[in-house]
Every structure is written in structure tokens, then in C-alpha cells.
C-alpha positions as CSV (number, residue, x, y, z in Angstrom):
1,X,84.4,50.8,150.6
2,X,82.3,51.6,147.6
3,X,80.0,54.8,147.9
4,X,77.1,54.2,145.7
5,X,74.3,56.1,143.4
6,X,70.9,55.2,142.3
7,X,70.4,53.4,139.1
8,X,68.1,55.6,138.0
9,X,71.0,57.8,136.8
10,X,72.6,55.8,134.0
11,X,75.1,55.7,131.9
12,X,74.1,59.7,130.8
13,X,75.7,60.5,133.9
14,X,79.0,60.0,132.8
15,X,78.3,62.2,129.9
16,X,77.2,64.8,132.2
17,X,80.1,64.4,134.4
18,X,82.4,65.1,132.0
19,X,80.7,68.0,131.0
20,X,81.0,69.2,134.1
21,X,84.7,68.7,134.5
22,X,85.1,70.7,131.5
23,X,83.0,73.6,132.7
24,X,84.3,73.5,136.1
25,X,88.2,73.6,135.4
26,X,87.9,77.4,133.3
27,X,87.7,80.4,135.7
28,X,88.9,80.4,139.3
29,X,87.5,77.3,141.9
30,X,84.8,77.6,143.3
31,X,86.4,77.9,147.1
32,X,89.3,79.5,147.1
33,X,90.6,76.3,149.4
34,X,89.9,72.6,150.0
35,X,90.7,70.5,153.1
36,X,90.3,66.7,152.8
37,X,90.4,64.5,156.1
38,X,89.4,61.0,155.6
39,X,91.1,57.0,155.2
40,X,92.4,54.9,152.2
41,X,89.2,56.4,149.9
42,X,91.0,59.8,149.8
43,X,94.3,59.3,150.8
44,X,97.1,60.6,148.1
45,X,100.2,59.8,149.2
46,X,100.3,60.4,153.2
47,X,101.0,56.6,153.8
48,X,104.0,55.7,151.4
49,X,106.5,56.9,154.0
50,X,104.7,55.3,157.4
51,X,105.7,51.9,158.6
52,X,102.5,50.1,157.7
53,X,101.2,48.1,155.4
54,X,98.3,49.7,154.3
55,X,100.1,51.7,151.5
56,X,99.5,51.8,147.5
57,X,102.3,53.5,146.2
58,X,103.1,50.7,143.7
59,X,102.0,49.3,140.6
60,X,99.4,48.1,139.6
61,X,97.6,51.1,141.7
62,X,97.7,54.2,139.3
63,X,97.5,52.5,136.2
64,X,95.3,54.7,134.9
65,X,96.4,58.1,137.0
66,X,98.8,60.4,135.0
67,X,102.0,60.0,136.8
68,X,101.3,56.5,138.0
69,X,101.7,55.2,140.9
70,X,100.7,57.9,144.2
71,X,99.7,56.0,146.7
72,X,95.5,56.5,145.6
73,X,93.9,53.2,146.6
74,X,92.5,52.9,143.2
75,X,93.8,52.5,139.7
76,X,93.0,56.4,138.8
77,X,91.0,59.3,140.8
78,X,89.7,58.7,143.8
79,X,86.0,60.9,144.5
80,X,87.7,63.5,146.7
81,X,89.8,63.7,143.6
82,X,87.4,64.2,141.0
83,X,85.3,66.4,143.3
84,X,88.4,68.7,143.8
85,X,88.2,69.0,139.4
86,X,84.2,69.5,139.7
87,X,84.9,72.3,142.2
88,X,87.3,74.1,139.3
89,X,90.7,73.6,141.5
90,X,93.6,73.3,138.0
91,X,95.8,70.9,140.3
92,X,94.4,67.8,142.3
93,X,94.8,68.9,146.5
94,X,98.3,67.4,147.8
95,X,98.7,65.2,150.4
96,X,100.0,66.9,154.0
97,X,103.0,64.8,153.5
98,X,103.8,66.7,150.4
99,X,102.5,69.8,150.7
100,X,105.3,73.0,150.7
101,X,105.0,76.7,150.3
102,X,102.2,78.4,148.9
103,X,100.5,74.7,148.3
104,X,98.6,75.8,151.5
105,X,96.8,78.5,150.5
106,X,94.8,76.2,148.0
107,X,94.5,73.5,150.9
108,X,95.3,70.3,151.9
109,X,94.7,66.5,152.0
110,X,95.4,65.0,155.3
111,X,93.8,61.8,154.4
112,X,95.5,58.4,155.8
113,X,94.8,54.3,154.6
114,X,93.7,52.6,157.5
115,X,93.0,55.3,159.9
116,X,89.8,55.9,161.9
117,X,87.7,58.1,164.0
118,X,89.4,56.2,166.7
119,X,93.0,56.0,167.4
120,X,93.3,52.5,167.5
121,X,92.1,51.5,164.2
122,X,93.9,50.2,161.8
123,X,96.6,49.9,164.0
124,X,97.5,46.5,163.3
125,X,98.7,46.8,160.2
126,X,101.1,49.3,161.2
127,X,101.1,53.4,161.7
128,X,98.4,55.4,160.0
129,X,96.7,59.1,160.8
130,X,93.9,58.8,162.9
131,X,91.5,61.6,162.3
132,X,92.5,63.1,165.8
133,X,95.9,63.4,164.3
134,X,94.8,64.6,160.9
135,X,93.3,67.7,163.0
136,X,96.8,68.6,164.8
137,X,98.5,68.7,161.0
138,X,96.0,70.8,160.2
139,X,96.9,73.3,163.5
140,X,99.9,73.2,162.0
141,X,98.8,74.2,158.8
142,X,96.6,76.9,159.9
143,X,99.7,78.3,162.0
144,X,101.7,78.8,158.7
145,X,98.8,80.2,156.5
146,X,98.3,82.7,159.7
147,X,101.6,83.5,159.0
148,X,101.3,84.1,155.7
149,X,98.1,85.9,155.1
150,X,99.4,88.5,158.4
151,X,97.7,86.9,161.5
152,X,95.4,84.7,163.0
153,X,92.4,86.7,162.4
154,X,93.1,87.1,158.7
155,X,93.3,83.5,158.2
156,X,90.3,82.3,159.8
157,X,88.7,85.1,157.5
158,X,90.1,83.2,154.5
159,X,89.8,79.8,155.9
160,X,85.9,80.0,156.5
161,X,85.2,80.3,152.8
162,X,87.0,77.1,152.3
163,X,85.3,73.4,152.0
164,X,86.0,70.8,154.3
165,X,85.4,67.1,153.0
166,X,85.8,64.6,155.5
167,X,85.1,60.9,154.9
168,X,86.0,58.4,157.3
169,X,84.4,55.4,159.6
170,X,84.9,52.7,157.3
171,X,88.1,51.2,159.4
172,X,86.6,52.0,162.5
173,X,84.5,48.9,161.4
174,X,86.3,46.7,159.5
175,X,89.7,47.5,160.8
176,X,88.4,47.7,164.5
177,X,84.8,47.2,165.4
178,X,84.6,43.4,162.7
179,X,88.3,42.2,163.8
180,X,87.9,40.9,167.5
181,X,91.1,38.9,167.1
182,X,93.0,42.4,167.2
183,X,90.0,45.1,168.9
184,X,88.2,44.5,172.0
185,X,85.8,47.1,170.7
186,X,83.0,44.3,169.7
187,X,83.4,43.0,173.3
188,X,82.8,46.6,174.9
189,X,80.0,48.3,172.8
190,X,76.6,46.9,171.5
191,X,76.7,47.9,167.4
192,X,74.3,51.0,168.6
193,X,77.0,51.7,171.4
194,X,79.9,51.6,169.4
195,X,78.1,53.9,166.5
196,X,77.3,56.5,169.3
197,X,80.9,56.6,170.6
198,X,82.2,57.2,167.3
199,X,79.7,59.9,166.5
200,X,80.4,61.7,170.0
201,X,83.9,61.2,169.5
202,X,83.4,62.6,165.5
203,X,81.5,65.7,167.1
204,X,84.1,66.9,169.3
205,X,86.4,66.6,166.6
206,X,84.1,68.8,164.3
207,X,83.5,71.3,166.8
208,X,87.6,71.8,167.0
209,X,88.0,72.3,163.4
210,X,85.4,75.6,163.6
211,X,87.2,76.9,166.4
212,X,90.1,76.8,163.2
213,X,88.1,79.0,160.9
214,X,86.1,76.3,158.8
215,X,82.3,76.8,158.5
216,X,81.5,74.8,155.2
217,X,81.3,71.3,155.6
218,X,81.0,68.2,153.6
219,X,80.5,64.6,155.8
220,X,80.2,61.4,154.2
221,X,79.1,58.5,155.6
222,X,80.0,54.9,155.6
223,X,79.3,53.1,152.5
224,X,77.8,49.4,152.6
225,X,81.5,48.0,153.5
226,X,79.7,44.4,153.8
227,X,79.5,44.4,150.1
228,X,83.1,44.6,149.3
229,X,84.6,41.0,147.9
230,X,86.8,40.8,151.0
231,X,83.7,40.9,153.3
232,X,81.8,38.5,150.9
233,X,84.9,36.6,150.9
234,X,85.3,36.5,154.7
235,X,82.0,37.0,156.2
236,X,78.9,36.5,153.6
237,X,77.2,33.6,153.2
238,X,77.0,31.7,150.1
239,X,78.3,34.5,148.8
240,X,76.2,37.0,149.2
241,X,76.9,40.7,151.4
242,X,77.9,40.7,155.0
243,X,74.9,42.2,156.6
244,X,76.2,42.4,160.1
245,X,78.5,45.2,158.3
246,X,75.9,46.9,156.6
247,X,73.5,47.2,159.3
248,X,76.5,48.7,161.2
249,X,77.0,51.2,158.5
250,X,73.5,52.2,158.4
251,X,73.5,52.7,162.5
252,X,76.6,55.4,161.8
253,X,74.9,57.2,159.2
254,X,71.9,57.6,160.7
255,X,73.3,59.2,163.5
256,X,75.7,61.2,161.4
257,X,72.9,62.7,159.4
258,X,71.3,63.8,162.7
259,X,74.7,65.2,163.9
260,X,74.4,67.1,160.4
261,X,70.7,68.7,161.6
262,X,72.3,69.2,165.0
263,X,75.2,71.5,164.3
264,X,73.4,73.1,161.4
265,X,70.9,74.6,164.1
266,X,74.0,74.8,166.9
267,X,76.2,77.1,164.1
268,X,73.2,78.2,161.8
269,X,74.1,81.5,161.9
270,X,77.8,80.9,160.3
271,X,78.3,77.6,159.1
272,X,76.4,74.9,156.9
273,X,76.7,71.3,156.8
274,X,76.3,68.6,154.4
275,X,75.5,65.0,154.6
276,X,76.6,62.3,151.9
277,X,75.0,59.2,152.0
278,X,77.0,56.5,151.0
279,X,74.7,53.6,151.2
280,X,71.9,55.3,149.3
281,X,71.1,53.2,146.1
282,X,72.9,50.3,143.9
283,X,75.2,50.2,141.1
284,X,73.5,47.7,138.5
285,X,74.7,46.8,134.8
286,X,72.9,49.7,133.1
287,X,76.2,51.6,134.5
288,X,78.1,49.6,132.2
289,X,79.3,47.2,135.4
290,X,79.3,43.6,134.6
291,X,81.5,42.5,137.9
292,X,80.2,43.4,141.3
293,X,82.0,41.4,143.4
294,X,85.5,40.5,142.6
295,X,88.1,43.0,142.5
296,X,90.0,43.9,139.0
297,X,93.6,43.3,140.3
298,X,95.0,40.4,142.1
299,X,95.0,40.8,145.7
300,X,96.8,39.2,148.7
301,X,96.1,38.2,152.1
302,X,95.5,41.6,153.3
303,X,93.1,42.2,150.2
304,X,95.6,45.0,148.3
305,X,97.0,44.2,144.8
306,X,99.8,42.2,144.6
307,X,102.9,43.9,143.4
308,X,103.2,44.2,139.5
309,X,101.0,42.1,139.0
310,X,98.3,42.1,135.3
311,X,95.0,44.1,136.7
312,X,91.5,43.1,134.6
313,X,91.5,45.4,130.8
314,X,88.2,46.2,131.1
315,X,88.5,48.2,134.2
316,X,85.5,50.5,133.7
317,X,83.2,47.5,133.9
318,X,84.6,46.7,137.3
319,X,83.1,48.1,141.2
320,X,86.1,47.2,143.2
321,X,89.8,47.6,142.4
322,X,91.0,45.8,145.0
323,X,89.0,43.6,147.8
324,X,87.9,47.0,149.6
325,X,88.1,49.9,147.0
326,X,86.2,51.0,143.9
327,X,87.5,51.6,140.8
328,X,87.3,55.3,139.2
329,X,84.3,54.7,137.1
330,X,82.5,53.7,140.7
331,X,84.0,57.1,141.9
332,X,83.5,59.2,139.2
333,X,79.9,58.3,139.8
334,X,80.0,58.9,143.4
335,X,81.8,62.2,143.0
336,X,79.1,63.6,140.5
337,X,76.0,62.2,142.6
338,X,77.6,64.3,146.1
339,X,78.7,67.3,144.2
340,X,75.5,68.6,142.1
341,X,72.5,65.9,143.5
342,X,71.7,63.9,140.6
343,X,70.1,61.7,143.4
344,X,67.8,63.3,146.1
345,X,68.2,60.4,148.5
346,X,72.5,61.2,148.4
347,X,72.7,64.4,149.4
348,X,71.2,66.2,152.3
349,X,69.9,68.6,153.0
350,X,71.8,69.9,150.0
351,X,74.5,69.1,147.4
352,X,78.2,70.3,147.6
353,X,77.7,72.8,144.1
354,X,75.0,74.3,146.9
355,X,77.2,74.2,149.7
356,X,79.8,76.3,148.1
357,X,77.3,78.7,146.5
358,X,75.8,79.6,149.9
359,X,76.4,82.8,151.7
């Protein structure tokens, strides 16, 4: 789903983006490690060897990525990608399926396509991660860097100057909550019932990553997923924004931000939490965009390009890639609006270049 800034920025943003990128990469990162948990808008690779559909590990996804091809749900970076450059890390953060010797110690990107808060989503369209299982790699991964660094102790001494991004929902709507025919989730829980479910549910899953050391946090809410061309396609009328879907997005991140102000006064005294809001703002022509709602590469039934098929040239003047994701100018946009707060109404109560400079 696309994550959005306010138009106030403008095109100088991009300048200043860059500039940042080149700043950030000389010297040692900011963190010493970063942990991504999240769905199809940060996964890297952790899907192209799961029975499922929801995989991007062909052309023309990469196109404009250096080695191609990766299984990114995007034709370049995705945010969590260009975040991981802003932050000064040399080497983008590999995906758990991946990931071998001393990779660890710089982190890890458990991210899946498809998966949810909930088990069940995205389930349909074959196996993904769900974020319940992204949390048990990531006991496994803390076991190994204890074993490295000489003991439990000494890793969660390491770990909790770490960042955690995690940024998933999305499919607990459109692959769950907005696809009755599969979900009796819609059946079960009002829109506020099923928002407050997921946030409990998110909670207890928060609270079991501090008992594994992390205390910096970065949570990102659901963008306005009724604005993608597949929900246009399938759900707006006369073409316009499904706003069923958005209202449901704005329900989660409401509660989300307050789960942010909860847990920074439960763990106030060693950890801090950040909220990203995803659906602050627009992305208008003065970005340089001239095609909001159709996707730059041809897309199938399930609303991923088509194999090898011709994407659109002029991919930088593009918002989606496919029928649900952005392109990288959309997330290179993102990325610099979370990570330094171009945009007051984005970040909150602080951006992530503040979040990693905090004691």
C-alpha cells in the first residue's frame, strides 16, 4: 500500500534525500543493528522459496534494483531499504531466509508478502510469515547472536541499541478483513472490533520482542490501502478510492498511535517508541507524479506484474508499481519523511534520526 507525505515538501526533497544518503553511508551506522518485521512493503526475498503466490522474485520486479530481481515488491528499493542507507548501514539488511554468519550482528529482515498481524491472513494465496512467526525467527536469531557475543546477557546489552522497524496491517485488511469470500473476520468483528483485536494482538507481540533485548522502536501504520488501483478497480466507485478501506486504516492507526503513548509511559524508563503515519498527507504532481492510479507494469488477476512483461519508462512519474505497491520514487519519499520529519503530521512523537540519537 502506498505510504504517503505532504505536498508541501516538493520535488527539493528528493534533492535533500540524496544528500542525505550520501552523508549517511560515510562513518559507521547509526545503530549498530537493524531488525525489520513487516509484509510485501519490506520483504527482500523471504517469500521466493514458500509455496505461495504472493512472491516477486521475477522480472519485471527489480528493474531498477542492482542485481535485479530479489523478490522487493517494487521495481527498486523499498522504504525499509532506503531507510536502512539513511541510517549509514554499507549493505541493504538481508532477508532471514538468507541471512548466515556474522550477517546477524548487523540484523535482520524477517519481512514476508502477504502476511499479517493475524495468522490467517494472506493465507489463501498460499504460505507466508505471519508476524507471530517472524518473532520465533527472531528467537532464533537472538539465540545465535547470544552465542556469539558470549551469553544471553551480552546480547540483549547489544541488541537494545538496535532499531526495530516494523510495518504491517495492510493484509490483515485486504488479504483478510475486505475478502469475506475467504475470512469470516468481516462477519465476526464490527471495523472498530476488528482494529482493536489486531492492536491487542500487535501489543502482546511488542511486549515479547522487549523481553528479547529491543527497546528502540519504529511502528508504521497502515497506509490509505483503498487508494491502490486494485481497490479502485474492485471496490471504488466511478473510480474513485475505496473508502470503506481507508476509514478502516484510519481506525488501526489511531489506535496504534495510542499504543505508541501507552508503552512509551509503560517502558519510559528504557525504551522509546515511534509512530509513522502512513496516511498523513497526498502525493500530488508537484512530486513530479502524473499517474496516480494505474500501476506502471502489467498486472494479473492477483494484481502482481505479469512475468517479463514491458513495465511503463517513465517510472519515476508513477505511485504504484503494481496494483498494490509504490514505486521507489513513492518510497524514497516515504523513507525520507519517517526518517528525519520533513512533515510534522508523519512522525510522532519524533522522527527515526531522533529515535536513534536518544539515550
Amino acid at each position: 500500500m502506498a505510504c504517503e507525505t505532504k505536498t508541501w515538501l516538493v520535488i527539493p526533497l528528493l534533492f535533500l534525500a540524496a544528500n542525505y544518503m550520501q552523508h549517511c553511508v560515510q562513518g559507521e551506522p547509526q545503530v549498530p543493528c537493524l531488525f525489520g518485521f513487516g509484509d510485501s512493503l519490506s520483504d527482500s526475498g523471504n517469500n521466493n522459496n514458500l509455496p505461495t503466490s504472493a512472491k516477486s522474485n521475477y522480472n519485471p520486479y527489480g528493474i531498477d534494483f542492482p542485481i535485479g530481481p530479489t523478490g522487493r515488491f517494487t521495481n527498486g528499493r523499498t522504504t525499509f531499504d532506503i531507510i536502512t542507507e539513511f541510517l549509514g548501514f554499507e549493505k541493504f539488511i538481508p532477508p532471514f531466509a538468507n541471512t548466515i554468519g556474522s550477517d546477524i550482528l548487523k540484523g535482520v529482515n524477517y519481512a514476508s508478502g502477504a502476511a499479517g498481524i493475524r495468522f490467517e491472513s494472506g493465507k489463501h494465496m498460499g504460505a507466508d510469515i505471519s508476524l507471530g512467526q517472524q518473532l520465533t525467527n527472531h528467537k532464533s536469531i537472538f539465540s545465535e547472536i547470544a552465542v556469539r557475543l558470549g551469553g544471553y546477557d551480552k546480547a540483549a546489552e547489544y541488541l537494545d541499541k538496535c532499531l526495530y522497524y516494523v510495518n504491517i496491517g495492510s493484509n490483515d485488511y485486504i488479504n483478510n478483513y475486505f475478502l469475506p469470500q475467504f475470512y469470516p473476520s468481516s462477519h465476526i468483528y464490527s471495523p472498530e472490533q476488528y482494529a482493536e483485536a489486531l492492536i491487542q494482538e500487535l501489543s502482546l507481540d511488542l511486549q515479547a520482542l522487549h523481553y528479547l533485548g529491543a527497546r528502540k522502536y519504529v511502528l508504521v501504520g497502515v497506509g490509505l490501502i483503498g487508494c491502490t488501483p486494485n481497490a479502485i478497480s474492485t471496490r471504488g466507485a466511478n473510480g474513485s478510492c475505496a473508502e470503506d478501506e481507508n476509514a478502516a486504516a484510519f481506525m488501526f492507526n489511531k489506535k496504534l498511535k495510542s499504543l505508541v503513548d501507552q508503552f512509551n509511559t509503560q517502558f519510559s524508563a528504557d525504551s522509546k517508541f515511534i509512530f509513522i503515519n502512513s496516511t498523513a498527507g497526498t502525493i500530488d504532481s508537484s512530486f513530479g507524479f502524473t499517474v496516480f492510479t494505474a500501476p506502471c507494469c502489467p498486472t494479473g488477476e492477483n494484481g502482481q506484474c505479469v512475468p517479463n512483461q514491458t513495465p511503463c519508462q517513465n517510472r519515476n512519474q508513477y505511485v504504484f508499481w503494481d496494483a498494490f505497491h509504490p514505486t521507489e520514487a513513492v518510497n524514497r519519499l516515504t523513507a525520507f519523511a519517517s526518517y528525519n520529519g520533513s512533515d510534522p503530521a508523519f512522525t510522532y512523537p519524533m522522527d527515526i534520526e531522533q529515535l536513534v540519537q536518544s539515550s
